[in-house]
MIDRENTI-433819 format. One line per 8 residues: their letters; for each residue x, y, z of N, C-alpha, C, O. Coordinates in Angstrom, 1 decimal. Example, Ala and Ser with C-alpha at 12.3 -4.5 7.8 and 13.67 -1.06 7.14 Angstrom:
# MIDRENTI-433819
as) 13.2:-5.7:7.8:12.3:-4.5:7.8:13.2:-3.3:7.8:14.2:-3.3:8.5 | 12.8:-2.2:7.1:13.7:-1.1:7.1:12.9:0.0:7.9:13.4:1.1:8.0
# end
This chain:
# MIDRENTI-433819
xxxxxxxx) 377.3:99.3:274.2:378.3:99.3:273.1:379.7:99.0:273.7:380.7:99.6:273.3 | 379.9:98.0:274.8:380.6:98.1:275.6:382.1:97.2:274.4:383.2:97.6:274.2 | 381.4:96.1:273.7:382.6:95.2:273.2:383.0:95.7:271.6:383.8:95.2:270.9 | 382.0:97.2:271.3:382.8:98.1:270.1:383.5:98.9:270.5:384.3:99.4:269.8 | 383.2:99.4:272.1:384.6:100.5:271.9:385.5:100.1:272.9:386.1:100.8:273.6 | 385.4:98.8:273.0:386.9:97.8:273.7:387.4:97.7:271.6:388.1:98.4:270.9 | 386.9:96.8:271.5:387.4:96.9:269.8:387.9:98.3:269.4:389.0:98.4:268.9 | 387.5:98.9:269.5:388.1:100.0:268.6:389.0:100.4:269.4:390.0:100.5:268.8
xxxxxxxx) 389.2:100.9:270.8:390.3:101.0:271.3:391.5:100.3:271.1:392.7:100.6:271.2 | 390.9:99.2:270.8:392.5:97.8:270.2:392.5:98.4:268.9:393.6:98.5:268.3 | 391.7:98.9:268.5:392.2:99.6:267.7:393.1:100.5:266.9:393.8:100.3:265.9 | 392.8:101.8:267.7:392.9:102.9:268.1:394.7:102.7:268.5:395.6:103.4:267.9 | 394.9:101.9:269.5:396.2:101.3:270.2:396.9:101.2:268.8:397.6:102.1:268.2 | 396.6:99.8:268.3:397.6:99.5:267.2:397.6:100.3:266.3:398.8:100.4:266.0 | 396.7:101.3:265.4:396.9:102.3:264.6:397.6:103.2:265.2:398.5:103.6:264.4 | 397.7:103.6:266.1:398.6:104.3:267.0:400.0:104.1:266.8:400.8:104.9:266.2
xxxxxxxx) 400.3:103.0:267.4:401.8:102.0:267.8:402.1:102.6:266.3:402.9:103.5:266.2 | 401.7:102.1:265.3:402.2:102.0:264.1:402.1:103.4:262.7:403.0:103.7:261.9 | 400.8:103.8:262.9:400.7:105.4:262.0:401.1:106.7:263.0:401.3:107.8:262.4 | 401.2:106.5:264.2:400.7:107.9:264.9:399.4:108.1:264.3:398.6:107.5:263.5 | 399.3:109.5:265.3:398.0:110.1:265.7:398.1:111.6:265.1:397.4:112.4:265.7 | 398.6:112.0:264.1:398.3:113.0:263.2:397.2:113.6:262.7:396.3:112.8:262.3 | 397.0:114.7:262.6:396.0:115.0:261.8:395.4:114.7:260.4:394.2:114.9:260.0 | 396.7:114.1:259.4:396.1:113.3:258.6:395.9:112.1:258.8:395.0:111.7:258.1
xxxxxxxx) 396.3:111.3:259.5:395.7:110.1:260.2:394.7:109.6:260.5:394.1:108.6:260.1 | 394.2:110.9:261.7:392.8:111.0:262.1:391.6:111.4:260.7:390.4:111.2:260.7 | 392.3:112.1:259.8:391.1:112.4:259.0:390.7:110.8:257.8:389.6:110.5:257.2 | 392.3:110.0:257.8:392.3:108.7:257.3:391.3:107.8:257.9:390.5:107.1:257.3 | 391.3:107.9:259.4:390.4:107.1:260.0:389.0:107.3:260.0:388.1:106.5:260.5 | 388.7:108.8:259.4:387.1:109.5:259.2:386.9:108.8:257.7:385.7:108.4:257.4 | 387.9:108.6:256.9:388.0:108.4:255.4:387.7:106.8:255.6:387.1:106.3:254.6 | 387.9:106.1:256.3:387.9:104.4:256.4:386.4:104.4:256.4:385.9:103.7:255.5
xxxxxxxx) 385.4:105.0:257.4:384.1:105.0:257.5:383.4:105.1:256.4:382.3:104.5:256.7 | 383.4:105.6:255.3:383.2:106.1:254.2:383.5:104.5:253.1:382.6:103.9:252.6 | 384.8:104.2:253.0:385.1:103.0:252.8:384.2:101.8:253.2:383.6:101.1:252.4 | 384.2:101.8:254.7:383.2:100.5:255.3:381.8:101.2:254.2:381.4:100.7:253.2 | 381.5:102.1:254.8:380.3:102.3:253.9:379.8:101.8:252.6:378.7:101.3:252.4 | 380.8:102.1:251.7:380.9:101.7:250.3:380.9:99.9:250.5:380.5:99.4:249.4 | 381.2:99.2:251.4:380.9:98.2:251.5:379.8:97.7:251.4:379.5:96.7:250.8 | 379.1:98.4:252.3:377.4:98.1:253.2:376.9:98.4:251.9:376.1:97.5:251.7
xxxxxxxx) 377.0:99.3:250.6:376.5:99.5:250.3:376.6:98.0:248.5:375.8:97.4:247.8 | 378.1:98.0:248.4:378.3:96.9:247.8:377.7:95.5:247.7:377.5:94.8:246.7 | 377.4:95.3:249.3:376.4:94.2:249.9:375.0:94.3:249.5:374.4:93.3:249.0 | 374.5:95.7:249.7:373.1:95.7:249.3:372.8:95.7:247.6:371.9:95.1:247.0 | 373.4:96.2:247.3:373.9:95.9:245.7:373.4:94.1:245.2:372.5:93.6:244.6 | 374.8:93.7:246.0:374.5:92.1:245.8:373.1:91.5:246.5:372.8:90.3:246.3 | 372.5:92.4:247.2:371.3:91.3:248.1:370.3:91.5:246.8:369.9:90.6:246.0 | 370.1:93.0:246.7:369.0:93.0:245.3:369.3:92.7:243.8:368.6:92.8:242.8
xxxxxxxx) 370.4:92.3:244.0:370.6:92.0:242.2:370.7:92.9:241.8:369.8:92.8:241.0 | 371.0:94.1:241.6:371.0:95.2:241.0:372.3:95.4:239.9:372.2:96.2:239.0 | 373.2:94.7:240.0:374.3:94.1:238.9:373.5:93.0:238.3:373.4:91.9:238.9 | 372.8:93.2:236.9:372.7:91.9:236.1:373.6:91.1:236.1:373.3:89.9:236.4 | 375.0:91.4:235.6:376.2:90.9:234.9:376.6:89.9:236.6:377.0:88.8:236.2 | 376.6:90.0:238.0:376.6:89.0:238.8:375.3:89.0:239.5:375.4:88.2:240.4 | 374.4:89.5:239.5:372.7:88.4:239.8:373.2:88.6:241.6:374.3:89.0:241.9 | 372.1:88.1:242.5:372.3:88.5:244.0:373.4:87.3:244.2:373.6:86.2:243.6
xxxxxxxx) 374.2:88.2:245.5:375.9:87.6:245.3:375.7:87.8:246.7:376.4:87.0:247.2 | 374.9:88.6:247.8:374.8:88.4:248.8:373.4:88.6:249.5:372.3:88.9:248.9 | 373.7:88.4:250.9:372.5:88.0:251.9:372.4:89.4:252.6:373.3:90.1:252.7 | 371.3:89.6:253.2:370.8:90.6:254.3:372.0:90.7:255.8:372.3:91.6:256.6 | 372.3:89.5:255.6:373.3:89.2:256.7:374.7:89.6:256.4:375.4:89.7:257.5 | 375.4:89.7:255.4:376.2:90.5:254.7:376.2:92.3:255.3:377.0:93.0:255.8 | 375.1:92.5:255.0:374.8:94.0:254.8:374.8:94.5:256.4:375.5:95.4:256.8 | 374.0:93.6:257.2:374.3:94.1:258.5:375.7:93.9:259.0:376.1:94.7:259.8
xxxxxxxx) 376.6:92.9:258.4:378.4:92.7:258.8:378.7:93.8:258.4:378.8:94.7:259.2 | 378.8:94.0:256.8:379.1:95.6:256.8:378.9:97.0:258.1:379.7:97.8:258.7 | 377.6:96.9:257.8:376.8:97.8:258.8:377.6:98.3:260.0:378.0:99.4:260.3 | 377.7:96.9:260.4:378.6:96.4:262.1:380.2:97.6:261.8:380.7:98.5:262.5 | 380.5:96.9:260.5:381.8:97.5:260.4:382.0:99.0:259.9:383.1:99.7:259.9 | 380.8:99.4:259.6:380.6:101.1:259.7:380.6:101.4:261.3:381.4:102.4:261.6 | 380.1:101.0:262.1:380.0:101.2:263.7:381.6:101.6:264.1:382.2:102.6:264.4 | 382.1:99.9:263.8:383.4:99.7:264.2:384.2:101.0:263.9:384.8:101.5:264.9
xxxxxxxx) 384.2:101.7:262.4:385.3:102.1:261.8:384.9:103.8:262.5:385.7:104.5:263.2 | 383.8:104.0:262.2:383.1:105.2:263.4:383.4:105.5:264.9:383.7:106.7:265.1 | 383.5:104.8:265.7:384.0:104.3:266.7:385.6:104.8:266.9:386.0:105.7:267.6 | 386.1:103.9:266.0:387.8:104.3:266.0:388.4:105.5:265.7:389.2:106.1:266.4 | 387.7:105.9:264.2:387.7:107.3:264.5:387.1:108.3:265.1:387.3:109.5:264.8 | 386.5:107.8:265.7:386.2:109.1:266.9:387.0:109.1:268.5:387.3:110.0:269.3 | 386.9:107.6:268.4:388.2:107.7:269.7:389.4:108.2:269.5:390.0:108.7:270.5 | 390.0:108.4:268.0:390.9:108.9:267.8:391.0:110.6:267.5:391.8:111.1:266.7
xxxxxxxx) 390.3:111.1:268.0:389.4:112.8:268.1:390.3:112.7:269.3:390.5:111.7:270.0 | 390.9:114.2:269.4:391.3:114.1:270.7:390.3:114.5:271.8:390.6:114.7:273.0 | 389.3:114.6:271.3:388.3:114.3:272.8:387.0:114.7:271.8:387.1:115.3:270.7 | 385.6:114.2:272.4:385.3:114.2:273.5:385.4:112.7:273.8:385.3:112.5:275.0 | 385.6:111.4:273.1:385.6:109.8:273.0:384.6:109.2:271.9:384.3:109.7:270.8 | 384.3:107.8:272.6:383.1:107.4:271.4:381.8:107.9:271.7:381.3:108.6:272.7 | 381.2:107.5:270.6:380.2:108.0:269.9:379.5:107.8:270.7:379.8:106.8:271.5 | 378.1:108.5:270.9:376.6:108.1:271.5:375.6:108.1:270.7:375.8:109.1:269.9
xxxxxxxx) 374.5:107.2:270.5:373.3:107.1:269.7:372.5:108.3:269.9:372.6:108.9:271.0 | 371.7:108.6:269.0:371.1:109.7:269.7:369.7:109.1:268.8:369.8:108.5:267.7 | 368.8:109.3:269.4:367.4:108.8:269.0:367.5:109.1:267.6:368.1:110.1:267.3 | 366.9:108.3:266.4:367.0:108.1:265.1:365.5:108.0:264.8:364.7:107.4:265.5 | 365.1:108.8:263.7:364.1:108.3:262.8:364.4:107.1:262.1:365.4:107.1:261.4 | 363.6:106.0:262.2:364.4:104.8:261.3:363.6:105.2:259.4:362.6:105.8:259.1 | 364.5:104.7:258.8:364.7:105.0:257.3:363.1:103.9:256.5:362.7:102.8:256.8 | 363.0:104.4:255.9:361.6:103.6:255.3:362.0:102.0:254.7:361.3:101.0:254.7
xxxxxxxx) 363.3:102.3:254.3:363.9:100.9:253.7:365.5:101.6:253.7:366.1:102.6:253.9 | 365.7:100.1:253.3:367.7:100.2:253.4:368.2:100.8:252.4:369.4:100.8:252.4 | 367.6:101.2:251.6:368.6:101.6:250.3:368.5:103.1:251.0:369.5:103.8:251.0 | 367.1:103.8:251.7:367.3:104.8:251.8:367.8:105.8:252.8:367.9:107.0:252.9 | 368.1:104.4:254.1:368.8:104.4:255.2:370.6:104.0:254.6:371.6:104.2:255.2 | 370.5:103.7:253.8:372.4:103.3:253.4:372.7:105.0:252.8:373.7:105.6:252.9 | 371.4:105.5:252.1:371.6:106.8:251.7:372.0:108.2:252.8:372.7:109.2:252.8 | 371.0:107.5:253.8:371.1:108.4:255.1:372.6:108.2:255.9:373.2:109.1:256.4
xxxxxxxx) 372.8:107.0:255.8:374.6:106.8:256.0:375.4:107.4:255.0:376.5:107.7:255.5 | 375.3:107.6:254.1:376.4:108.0:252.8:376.3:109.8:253.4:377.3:110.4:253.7 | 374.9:110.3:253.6:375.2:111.7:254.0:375.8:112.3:255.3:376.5:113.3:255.5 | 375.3:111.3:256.2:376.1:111.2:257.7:377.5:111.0:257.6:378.1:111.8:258.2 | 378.4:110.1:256.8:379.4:110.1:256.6:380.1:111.5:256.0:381.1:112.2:256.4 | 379.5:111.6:255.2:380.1:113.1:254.2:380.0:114.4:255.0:380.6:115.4:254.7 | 379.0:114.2:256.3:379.0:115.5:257.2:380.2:115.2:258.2:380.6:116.2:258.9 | 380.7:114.0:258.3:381.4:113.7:259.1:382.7:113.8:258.7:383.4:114.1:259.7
xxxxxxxx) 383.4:113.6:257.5:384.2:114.1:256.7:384.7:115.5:256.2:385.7:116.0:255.8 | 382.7:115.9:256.4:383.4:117.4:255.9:383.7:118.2:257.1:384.0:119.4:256.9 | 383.6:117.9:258.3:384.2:118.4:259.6:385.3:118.6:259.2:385.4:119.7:258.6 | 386.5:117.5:259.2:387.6:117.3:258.7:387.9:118.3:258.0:388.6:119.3:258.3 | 387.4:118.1:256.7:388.1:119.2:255.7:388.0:120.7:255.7:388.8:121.4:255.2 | 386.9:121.1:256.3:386.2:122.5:256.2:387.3:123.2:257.4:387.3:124.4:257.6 | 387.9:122.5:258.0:389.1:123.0:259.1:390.7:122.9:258.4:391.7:123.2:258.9 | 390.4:122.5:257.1:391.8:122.2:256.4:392.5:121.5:256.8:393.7:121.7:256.6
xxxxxxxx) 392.0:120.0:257.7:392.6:119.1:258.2:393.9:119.2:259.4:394.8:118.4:259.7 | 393.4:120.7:260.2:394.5:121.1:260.9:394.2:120.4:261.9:395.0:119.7:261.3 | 393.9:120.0:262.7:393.9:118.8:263.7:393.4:119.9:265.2:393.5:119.5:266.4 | 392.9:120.8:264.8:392.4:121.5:266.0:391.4:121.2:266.3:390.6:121.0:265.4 | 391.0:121.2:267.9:389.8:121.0:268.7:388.8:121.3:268.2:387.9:120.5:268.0 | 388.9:122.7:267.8:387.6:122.9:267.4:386.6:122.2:266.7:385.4:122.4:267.0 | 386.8:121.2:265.7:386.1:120.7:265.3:386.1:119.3:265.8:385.2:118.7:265.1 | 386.6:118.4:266.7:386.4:117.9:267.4:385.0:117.4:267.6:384.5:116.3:267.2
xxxxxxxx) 384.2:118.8:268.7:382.9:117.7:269.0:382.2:118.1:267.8:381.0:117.8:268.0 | 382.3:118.6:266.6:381.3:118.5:265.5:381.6:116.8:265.0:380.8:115.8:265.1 | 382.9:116.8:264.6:383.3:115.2:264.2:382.4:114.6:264.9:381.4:114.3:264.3 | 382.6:114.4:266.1:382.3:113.5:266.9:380.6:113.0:266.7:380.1:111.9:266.5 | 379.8:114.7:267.0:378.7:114.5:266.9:378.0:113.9:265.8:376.9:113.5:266.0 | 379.0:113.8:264.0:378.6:113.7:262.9:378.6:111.7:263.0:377.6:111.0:262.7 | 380.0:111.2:263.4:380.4:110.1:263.7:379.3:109.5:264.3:379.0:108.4:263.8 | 378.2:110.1:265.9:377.8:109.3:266.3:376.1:109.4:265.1:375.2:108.6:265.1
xxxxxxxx) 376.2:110.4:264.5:374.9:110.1:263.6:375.0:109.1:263.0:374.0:108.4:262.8 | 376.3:108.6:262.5:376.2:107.5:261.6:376.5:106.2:262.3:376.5:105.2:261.6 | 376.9:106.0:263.7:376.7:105.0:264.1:375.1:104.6:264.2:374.6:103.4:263.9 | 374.4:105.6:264.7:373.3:105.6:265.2:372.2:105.5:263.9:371.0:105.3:264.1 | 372.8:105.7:262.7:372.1:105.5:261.4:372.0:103.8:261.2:371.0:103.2:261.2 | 373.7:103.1:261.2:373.8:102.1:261.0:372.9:101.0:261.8:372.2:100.0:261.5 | 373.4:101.8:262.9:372.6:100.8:264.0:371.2:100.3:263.8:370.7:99.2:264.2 | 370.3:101.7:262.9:369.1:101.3:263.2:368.4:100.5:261.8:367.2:100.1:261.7
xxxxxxxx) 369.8:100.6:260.6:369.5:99.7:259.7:369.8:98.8:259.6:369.2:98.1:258.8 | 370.8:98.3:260.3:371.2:96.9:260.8:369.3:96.3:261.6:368.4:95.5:261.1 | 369.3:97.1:262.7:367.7:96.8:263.1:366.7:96.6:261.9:365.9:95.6:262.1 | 366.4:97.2:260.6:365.5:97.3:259.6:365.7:95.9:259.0:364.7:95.2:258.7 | 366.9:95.4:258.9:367.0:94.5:258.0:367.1:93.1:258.8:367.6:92.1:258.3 | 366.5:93.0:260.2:365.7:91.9:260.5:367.1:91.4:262.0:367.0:90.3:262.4 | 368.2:92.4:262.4:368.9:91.8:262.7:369.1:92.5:264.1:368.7:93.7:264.2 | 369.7:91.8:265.5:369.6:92.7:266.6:371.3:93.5:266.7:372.4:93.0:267.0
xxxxxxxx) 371.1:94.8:266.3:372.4:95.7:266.4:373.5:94.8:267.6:374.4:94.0:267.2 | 373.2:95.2:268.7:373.9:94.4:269.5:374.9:93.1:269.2:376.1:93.0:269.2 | 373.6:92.2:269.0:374.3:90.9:268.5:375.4:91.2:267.7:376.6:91.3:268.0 | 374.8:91.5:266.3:375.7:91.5:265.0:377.0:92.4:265.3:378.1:92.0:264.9 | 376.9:93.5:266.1:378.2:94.7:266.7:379.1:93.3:268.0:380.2:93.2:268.5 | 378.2:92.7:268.0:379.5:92.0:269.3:379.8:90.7:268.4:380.5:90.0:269.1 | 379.7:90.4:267.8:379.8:89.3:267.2:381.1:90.2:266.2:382.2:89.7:266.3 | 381.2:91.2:265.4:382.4:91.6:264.6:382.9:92.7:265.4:383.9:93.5:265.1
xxxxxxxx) 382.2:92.9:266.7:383.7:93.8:268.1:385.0:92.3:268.2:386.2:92.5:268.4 | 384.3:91.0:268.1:385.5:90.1:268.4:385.7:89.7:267.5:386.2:88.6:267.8 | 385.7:89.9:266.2:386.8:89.2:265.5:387.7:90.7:265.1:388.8:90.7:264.6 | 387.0:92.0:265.4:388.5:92.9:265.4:389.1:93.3:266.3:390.2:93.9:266.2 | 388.6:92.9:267.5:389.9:92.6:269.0:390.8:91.7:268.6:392.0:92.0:268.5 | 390.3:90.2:268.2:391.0:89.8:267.9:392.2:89.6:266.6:393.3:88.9:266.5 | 391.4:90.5:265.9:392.5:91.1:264.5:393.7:91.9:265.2:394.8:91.7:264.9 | 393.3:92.5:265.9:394.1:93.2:266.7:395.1:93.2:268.1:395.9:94.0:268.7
xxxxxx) 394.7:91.9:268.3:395.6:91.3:269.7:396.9:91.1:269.6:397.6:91.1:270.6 | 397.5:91.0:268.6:398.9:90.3:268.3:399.5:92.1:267.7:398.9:93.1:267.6 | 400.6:91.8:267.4:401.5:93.0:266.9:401.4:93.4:265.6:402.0:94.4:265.2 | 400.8:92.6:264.9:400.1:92.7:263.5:398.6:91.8:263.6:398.3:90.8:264.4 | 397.6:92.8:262.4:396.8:92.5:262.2:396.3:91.2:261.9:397.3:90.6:262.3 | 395.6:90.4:261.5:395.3:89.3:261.0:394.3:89.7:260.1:393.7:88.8:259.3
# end
């Protein structure tokens, strides 16, 4: 995961330079993941048609971009934990299908958020390596539904680690 947590460090940097590193900050960047999520999940929406009123509006390859950018957004905030860093995979049951693996992300996310709040957002350690450990579930969720849906994690994660290095190279985003 070497060119997502170069990416999210360019990250991490520029959200830095420009929000600080607050404890509501950091819980904003737990809250982004959640967001990317609602994405992945928007995509899968569009791959099956499940909106009559727009009919399938996207591809399998969509859903893994998303996917990628749950990693990414996971990643960032957890580097932005003041310790322990990024996330590590930890061996996964893979999900029978994606809607039920996007589900297994929606609850990974929400345990990962409720770290955050169940501390009242005070920005103490303590809950640190719970975050962390919640964060790398859901990397480690995405990752392996990105795999389900026909695609190699890796690839798809280094293919959108560079275009948000490179969002992030200049002094403003692109």
């Amino acid at each position: 995961m070497d060119d997502v947590t170069a990416a999210a460090h360019a990250a991490v940097a520029w959200l830095d330079a420009h929000n600080g590193r607050s404890p509501g900050e950091v819980s904003v960047r737990v809250g982004k993941v959640a967001e990317e999520l609602g994405e992945a999940w928007a995509a899968w929406i569009g791959v099956t048609g499940q909106n009559p009123r727009k009919g399938r509006t996207h591809t399998p390859a969509d859903v893994a971009d998303e996917l990628a950018d749950v990693v990414l957004a996971a990643t960032t905030a957890s580097l932005s934990l003041p310790e322990p860093g990024p996330p590590t995979a930890p061996d996964v049951a893979e999900a029978g299908d994606v809607a039920g693996a996007l589900l297994g992300l929606t609850a990974a996310v929400g345990r990962a958020a409720s770290t955050r709040s169940d501390n009242g957002d005070n920005g103490e350690t303590g809950e640190t390596g719970d975050t962390a450990a919640r964060l790398a579930d859901v990397v480690a969720a995405a990752r392996t539904t990105i795999a389900q849906l026909g695609f190699d994690p890796d690839t798809v994660l280094a293919r959108r680690a560079a275009a948000v290095r490179a969002r992030f190279s200049g002094s403003e985003p692109r």
